[in-house]
Jmol script that loads the backbone (N, CA, C; Angstrom):
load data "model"
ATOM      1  N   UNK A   1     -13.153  15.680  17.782  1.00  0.00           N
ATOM      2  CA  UNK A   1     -12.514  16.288  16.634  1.00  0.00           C
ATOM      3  C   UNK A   1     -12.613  15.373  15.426  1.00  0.00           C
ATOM      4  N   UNK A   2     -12.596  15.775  14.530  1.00  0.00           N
ATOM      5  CA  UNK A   2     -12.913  14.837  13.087  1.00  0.00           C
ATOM      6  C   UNK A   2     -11.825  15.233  12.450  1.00  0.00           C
ATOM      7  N   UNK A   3     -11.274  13.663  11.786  1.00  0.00           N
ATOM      8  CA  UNK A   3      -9.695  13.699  11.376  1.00  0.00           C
ATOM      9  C   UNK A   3     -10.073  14.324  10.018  1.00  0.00           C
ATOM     10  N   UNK A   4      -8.761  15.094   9.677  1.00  0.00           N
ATOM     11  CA  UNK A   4      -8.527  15.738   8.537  1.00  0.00           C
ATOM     12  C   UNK A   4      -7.295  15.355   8.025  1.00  0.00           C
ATOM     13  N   UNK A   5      -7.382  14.619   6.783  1.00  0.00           N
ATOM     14  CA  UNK A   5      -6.557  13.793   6.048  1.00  0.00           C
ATOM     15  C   UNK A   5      -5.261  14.715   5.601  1.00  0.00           C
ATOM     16  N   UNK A   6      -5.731  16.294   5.429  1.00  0.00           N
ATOM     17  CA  UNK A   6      -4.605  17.049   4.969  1.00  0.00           C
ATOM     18  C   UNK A   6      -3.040  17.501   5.688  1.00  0.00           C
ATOM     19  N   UNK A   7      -3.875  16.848   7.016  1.00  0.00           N
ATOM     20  CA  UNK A   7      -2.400  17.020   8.081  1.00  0.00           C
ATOM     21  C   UNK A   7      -1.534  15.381   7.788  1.00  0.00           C
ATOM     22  N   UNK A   8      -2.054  14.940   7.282  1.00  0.00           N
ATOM     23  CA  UNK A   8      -1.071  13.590   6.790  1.00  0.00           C
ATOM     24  C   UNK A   8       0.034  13.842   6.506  1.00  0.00           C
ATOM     25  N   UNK A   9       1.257  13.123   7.054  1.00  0.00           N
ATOM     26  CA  UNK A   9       2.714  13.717   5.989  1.00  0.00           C
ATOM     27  C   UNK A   9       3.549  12.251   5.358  1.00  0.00           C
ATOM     28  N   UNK A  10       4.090  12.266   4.627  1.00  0.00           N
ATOM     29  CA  UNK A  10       4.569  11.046   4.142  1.00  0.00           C
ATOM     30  C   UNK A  10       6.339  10.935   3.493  1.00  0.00           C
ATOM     31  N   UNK A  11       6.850   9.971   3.965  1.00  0.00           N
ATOM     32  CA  UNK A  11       8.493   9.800   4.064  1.00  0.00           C
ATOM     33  C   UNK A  11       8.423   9.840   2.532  1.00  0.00           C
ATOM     34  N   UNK A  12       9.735  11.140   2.071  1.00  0.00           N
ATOM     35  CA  UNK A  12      10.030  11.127   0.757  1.00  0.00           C
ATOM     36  C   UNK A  12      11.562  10.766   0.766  1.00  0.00           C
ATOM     37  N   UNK A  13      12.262   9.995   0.421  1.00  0.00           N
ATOM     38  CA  UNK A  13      13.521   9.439   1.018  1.00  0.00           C
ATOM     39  C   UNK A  13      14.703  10.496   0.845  1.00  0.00           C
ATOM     40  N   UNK A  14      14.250  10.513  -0.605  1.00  0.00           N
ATOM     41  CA  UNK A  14      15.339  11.708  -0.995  1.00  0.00           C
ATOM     42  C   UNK A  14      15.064  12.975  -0.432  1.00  0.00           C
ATOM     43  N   UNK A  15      14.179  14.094  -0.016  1.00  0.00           N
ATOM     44  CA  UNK A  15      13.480  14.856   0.530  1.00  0.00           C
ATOM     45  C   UNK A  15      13.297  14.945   1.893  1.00  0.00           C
ATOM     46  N   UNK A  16      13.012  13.906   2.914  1.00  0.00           N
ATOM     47  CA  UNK A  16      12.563  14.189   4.383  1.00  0.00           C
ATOM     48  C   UNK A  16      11.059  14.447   4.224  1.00  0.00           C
ATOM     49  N   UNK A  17      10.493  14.860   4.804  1.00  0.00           N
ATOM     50  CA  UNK A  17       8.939  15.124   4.575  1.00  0.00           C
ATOM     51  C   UNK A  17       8.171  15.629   3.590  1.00  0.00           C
ATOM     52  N   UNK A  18       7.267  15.404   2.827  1.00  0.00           N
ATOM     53  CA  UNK A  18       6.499  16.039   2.627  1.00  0.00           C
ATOM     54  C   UNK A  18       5.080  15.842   3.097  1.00  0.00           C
ATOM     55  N   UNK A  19       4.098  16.812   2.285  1.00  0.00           N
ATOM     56  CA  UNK A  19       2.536  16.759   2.641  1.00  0.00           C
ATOM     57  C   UNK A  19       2.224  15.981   1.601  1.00  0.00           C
ATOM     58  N   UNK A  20       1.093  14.789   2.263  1.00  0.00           N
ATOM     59  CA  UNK A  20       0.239  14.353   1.938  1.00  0.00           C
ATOM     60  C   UNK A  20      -0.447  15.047   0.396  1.00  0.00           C
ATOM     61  N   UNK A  21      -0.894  14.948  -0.496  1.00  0.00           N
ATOM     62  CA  UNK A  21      -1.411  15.367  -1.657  1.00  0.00           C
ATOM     63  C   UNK A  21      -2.878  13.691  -1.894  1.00  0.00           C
ATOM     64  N   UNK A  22      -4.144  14.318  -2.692  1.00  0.00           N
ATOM     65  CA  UNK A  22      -4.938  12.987  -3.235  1.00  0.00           C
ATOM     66  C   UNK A  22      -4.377  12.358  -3.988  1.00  0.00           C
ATOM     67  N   UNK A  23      -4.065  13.527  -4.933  1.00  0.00           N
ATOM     68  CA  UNK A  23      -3.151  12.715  -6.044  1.00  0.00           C
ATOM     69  C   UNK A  23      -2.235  11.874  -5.728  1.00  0.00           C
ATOM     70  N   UNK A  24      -1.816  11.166  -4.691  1.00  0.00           N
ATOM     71  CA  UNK A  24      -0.634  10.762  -4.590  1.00  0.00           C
ATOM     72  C   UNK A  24      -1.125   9.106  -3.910  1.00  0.00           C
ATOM     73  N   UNK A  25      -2.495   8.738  -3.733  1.00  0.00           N
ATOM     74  CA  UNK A  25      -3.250   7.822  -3.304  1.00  0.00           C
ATOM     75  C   UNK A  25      -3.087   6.232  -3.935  1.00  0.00           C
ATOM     76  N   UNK A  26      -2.730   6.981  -5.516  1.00  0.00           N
ATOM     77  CA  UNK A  26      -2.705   5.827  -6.496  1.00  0.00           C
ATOM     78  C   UNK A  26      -1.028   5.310  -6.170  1.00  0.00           C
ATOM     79  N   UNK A  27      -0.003   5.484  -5.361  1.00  0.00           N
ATOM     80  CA  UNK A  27       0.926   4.964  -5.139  1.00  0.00           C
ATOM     81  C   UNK A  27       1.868   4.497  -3.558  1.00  0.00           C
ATOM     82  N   UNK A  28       2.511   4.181  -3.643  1.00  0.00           N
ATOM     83  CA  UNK A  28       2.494   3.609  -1.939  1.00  0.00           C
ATOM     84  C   UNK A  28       3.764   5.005  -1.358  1.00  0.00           C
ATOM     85  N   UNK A  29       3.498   4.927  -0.126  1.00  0.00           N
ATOM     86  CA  UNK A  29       4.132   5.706   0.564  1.00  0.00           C
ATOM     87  C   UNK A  29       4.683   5.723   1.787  1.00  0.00           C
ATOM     88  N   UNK A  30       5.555   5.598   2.072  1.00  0.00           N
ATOM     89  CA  UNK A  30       6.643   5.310   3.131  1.00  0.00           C
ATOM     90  C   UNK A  30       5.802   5.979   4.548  1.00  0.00           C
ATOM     91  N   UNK A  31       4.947   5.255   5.020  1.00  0.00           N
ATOM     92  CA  UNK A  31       4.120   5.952   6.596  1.00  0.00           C
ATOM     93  C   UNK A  31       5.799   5.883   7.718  1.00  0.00           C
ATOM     94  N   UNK A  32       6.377   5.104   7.728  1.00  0.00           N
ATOM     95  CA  UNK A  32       7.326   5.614   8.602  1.00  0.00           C
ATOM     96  C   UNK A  32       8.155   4.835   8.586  1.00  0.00           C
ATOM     97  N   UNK A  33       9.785   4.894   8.674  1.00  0.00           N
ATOM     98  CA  UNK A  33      10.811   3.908   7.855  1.00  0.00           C
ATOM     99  C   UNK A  33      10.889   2.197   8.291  1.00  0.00           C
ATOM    100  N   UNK A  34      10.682   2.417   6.400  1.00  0.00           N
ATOM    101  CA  UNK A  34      10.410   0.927   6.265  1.00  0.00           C
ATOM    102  C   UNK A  34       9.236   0.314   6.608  1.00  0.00           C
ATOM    103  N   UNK A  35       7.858   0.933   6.751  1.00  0.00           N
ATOM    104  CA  UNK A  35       6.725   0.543   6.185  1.00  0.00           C
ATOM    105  C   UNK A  35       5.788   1.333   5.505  1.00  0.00           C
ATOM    106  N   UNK A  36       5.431   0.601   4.204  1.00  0.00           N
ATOM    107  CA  UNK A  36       4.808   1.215   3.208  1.00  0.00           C
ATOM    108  C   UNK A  36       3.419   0.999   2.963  1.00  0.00           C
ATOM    109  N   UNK A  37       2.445   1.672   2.662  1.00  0.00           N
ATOM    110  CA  UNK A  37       0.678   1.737   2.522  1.00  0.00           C
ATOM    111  C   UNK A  37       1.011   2.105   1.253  1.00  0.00           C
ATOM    112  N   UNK A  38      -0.254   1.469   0.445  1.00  0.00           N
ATOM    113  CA  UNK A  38      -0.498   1.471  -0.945  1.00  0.00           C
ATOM    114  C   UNK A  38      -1.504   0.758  -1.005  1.00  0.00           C
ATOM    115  N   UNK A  39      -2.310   1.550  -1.679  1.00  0.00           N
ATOM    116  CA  UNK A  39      -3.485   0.468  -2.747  1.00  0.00           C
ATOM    117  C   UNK A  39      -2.900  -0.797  -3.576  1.00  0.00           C
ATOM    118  N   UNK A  40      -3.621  -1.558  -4.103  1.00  0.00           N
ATOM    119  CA  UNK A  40      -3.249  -3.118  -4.693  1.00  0.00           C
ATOM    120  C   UNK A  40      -2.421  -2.555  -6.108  1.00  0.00           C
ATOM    121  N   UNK A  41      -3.204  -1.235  -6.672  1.00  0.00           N
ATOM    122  CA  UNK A  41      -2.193  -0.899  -7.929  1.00  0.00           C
ATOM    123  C   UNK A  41      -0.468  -0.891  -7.178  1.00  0.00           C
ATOM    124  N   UNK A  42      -0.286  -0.590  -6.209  1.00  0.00           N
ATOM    125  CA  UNK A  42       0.891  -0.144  -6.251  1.00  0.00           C
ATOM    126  C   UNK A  42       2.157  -1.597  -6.104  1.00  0.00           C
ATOM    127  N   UNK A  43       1.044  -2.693  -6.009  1.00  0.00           N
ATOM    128  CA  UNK A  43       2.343  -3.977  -6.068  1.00  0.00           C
ATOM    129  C   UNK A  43       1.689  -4.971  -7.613  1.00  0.00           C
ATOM    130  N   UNK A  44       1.334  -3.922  -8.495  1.00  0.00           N
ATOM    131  CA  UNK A  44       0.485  -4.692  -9.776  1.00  0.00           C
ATOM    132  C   UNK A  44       2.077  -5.432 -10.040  1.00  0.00           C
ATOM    133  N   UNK A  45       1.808  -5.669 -11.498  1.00  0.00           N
ATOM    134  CA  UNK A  45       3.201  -6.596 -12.137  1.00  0.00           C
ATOM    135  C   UNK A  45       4.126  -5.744 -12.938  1.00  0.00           C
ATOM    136  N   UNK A  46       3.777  -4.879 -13.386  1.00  0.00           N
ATOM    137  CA  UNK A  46       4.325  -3.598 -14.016  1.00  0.00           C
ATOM    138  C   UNK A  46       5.044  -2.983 -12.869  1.00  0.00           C
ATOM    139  N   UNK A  47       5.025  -3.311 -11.201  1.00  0.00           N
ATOM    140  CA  UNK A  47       5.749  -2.108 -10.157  1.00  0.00           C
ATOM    141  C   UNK A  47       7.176  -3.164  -9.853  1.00  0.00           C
ATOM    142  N   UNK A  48       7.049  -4.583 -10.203  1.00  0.00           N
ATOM    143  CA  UNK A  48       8.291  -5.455  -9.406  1.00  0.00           C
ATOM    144  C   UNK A  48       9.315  -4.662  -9.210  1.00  0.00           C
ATOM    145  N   UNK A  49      10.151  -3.923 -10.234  1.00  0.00           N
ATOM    146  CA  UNK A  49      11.161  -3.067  -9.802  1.00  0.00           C
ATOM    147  C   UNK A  49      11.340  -2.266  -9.025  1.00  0.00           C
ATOM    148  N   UNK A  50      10.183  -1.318  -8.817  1.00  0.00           N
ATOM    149  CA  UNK A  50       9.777  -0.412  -7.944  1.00  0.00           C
ATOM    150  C   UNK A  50      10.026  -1.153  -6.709  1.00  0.00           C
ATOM    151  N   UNK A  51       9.217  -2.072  -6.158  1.00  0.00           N
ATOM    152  CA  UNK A  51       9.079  -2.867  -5.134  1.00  0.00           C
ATOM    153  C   UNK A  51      10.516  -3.251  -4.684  1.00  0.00           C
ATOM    154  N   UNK A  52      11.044  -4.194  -5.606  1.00  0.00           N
ATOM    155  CA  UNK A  52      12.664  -4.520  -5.246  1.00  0.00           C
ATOM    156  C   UNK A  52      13.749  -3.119  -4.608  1.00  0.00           C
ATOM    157  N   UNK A  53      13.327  -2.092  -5.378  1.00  0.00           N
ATOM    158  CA  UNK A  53      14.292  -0.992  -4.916  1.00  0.00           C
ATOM    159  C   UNK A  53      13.682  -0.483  -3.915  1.00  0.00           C
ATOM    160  N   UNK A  54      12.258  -0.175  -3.328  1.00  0.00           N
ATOM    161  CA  UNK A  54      12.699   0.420  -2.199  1.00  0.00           C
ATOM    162  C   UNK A  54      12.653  -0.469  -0.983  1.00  0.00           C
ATOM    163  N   UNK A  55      13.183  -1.916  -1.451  1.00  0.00           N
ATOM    164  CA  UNK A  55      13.491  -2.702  -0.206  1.00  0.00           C
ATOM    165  C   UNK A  55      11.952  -4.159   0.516  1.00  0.00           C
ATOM    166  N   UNK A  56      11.230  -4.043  -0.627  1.00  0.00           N
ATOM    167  CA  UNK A  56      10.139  -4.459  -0.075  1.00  0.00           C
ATOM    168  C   UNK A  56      10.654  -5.584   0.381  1.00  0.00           C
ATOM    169  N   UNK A  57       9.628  -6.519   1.404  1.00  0.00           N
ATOM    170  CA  UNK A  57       9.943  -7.925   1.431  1.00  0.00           C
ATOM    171  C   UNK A  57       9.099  -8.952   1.968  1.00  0.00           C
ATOM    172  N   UNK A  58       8.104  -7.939   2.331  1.00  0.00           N
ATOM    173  CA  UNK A  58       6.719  -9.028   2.603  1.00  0.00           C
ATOM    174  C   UNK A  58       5.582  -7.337   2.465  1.00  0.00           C
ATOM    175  N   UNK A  59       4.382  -8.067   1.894  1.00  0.00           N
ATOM    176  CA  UNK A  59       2.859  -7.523   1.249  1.00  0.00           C
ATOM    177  C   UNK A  59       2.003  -8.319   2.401  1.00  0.00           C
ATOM    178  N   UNK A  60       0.720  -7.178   2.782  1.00  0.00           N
ATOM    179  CA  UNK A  60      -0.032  -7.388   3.047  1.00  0.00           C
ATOM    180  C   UNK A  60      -0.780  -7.100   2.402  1.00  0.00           C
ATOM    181  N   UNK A  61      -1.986  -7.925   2.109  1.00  0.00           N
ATOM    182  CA  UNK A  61      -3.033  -7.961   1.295  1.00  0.00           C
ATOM    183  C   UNK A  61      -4.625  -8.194   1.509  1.00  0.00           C
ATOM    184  N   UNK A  62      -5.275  -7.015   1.572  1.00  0.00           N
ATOM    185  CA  UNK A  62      -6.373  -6.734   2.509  1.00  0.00           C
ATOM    186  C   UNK A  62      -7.259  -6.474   1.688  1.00  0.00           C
ATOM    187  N   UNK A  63      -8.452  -7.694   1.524  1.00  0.00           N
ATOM    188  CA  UNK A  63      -9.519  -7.655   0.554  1.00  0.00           C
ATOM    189  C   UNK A  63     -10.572  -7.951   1.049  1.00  0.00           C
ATOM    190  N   UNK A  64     -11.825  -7.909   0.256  1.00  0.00           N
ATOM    191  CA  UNK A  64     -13.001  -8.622   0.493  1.00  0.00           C
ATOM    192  C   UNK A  64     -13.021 -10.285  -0.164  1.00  0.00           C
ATOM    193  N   UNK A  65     -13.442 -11.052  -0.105  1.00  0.00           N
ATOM    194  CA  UNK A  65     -13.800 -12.469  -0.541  1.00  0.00           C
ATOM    195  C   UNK A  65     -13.810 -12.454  -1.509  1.00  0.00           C
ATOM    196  N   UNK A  66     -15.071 -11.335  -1.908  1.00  0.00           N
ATOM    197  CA  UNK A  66     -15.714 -11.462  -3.820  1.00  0.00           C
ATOM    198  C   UNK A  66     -14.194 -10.886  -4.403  1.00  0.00           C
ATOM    199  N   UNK A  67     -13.194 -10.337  -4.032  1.00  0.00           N
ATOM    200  CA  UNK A  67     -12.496  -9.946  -4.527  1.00  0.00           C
ATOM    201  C   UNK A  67     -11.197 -10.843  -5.151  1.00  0.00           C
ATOM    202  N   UNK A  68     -11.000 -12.129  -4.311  1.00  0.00           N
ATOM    203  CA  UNK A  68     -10.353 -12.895  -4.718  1.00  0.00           C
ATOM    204  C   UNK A  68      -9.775 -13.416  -6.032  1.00  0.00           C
ATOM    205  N   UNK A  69     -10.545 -13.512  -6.861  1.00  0.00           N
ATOM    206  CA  UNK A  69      -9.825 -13.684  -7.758  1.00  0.00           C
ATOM    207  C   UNK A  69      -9.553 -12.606  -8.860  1.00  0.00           C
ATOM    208  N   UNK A  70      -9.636 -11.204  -8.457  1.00  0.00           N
ATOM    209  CA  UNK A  70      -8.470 -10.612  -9.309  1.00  0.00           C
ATOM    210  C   UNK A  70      -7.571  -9.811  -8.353  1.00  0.00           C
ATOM    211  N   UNK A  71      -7.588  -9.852  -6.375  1.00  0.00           N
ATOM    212  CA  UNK A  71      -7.026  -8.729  -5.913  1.00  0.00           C
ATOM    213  C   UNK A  71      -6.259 -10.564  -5.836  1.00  0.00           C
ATOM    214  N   UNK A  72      -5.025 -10.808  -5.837  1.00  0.00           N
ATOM    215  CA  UNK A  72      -4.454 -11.635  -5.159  1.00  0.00           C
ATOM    216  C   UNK A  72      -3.062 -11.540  -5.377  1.00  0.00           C
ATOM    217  N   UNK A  73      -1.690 -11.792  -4.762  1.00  0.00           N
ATOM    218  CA  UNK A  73      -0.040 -11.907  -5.003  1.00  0.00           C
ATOM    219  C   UNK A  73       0.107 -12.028  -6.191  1.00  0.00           C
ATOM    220  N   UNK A  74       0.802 -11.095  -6.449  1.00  0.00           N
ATOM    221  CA  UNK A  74       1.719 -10.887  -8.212  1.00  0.00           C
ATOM    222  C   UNK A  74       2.842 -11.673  -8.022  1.00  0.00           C
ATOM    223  N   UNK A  75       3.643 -11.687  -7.068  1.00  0.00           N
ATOM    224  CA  UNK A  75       5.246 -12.009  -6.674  1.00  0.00           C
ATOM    225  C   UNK A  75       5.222 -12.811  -5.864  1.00  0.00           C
ATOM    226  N   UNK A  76       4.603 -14.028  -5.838  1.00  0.00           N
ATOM    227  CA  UNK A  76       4.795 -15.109  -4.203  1.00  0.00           C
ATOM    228  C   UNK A  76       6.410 -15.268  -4.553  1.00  0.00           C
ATOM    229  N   UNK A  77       6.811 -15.877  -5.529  1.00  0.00           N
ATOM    230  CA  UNK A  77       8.495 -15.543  -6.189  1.00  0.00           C
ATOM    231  C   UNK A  77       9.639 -14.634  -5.233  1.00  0.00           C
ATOM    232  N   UNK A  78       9.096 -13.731  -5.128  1.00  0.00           N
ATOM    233  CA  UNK A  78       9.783 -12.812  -4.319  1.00  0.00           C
ATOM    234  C   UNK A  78       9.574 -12.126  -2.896  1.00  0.00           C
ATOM    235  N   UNK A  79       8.077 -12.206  -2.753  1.00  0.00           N
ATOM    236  CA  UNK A  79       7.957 -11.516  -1.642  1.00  0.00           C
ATOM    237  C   UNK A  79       7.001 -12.886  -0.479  1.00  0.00           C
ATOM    238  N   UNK A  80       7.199 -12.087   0.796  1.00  0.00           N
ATOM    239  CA  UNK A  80       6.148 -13.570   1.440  1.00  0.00           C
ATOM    240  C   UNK A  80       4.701 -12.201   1.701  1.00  0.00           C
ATOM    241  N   UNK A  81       3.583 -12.670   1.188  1.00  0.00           N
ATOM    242  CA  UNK A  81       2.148 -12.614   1.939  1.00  0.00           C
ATOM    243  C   UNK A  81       1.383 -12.994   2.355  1.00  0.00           C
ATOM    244  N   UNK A  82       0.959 -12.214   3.414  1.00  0.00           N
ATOM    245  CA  UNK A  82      -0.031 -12.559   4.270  1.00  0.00           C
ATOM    246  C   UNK A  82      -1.779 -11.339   3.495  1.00  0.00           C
ATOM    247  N   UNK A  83      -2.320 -13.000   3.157  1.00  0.00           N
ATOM    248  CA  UNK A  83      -3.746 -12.122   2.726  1.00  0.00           C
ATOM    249  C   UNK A  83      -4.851 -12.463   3.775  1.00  0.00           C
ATOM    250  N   UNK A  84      -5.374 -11.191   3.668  1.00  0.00           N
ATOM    251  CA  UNK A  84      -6.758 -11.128   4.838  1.00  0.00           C
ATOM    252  C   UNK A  84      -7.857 -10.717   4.331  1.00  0.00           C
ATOM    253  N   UNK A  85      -8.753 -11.463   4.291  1.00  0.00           N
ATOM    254  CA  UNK A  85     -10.311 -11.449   3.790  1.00  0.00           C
ATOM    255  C   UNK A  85     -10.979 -11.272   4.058  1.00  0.00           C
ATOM    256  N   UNK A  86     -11.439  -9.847   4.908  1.00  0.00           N
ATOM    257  CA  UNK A  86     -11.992  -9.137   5.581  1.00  0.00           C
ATOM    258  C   UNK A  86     -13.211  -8.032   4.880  1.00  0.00           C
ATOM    259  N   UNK A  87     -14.448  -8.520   5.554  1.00  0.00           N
ATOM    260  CA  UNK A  87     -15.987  -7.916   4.559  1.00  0.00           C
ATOM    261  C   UNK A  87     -15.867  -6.070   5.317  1.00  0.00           C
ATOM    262  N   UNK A  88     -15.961  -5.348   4.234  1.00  0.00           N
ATOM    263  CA  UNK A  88     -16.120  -3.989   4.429  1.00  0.00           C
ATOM    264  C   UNK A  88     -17.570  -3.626   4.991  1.00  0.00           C
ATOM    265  N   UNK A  89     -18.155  -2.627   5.843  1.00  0.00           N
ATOM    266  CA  UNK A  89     -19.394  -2.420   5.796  1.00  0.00           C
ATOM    267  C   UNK A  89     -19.620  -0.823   6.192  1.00  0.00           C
ATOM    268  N   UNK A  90     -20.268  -0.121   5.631  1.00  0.00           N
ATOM    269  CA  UNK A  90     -19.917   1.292   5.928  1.00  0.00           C
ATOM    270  C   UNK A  90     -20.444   1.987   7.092  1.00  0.00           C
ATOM    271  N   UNK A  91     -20.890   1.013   7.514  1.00  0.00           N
ATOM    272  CA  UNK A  91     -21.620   1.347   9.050  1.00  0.00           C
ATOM    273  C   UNK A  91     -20.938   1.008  10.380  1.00  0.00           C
ATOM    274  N   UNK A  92     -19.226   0.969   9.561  1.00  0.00           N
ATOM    275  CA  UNK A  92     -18.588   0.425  10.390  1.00  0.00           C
ATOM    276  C   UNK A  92     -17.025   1.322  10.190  1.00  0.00           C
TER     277      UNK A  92
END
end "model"
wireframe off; spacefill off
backbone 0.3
color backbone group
């Protein structure tokens, strides 16, 4: 069977479930209480508040090498991370 992303559902706190949407890629989302998936926009320096309120308290941070010096911790200040430097390959 070949996964279909549209059965995805994602913790809306105030709400209980909803569906998955693309649009909704560019921000992090509660996969199941109290852990959150997000792209690197979603812990930029403009989100700290965001982050503080819904409880964050440690980032994982999952890049390529060449990426280092602009994907890296906004908040060592506040949060603890663990970064992993792991090469993408699409044949994989």
């Amino acid at each position: 069977d070949s996964f279909n992303p549209s059965i995805l559902m994602t913790t809306d706190l105030a709400c209980g479930f909803e569906e998955w949407e693309y649009a909704m890629r560019r921000e992090m989302q509660e996969i199941i209480p109290g852990l959150f998936l997000g792209p690197y926009a979603a812990a930029m320096k403009s989100k700290l508040d965001c982050l503080k309120q819904d409880g964050i308290t440690h980032i994982v941070c999952i890049r390529q090498s060449i990426e280092a010096n602009f994907v890296r911790p906004n908040f060592p200040q506040h949060f603890r991370y663990l970064v992993l430097d792991i090469a993408d390959s699409p044949t994989e």
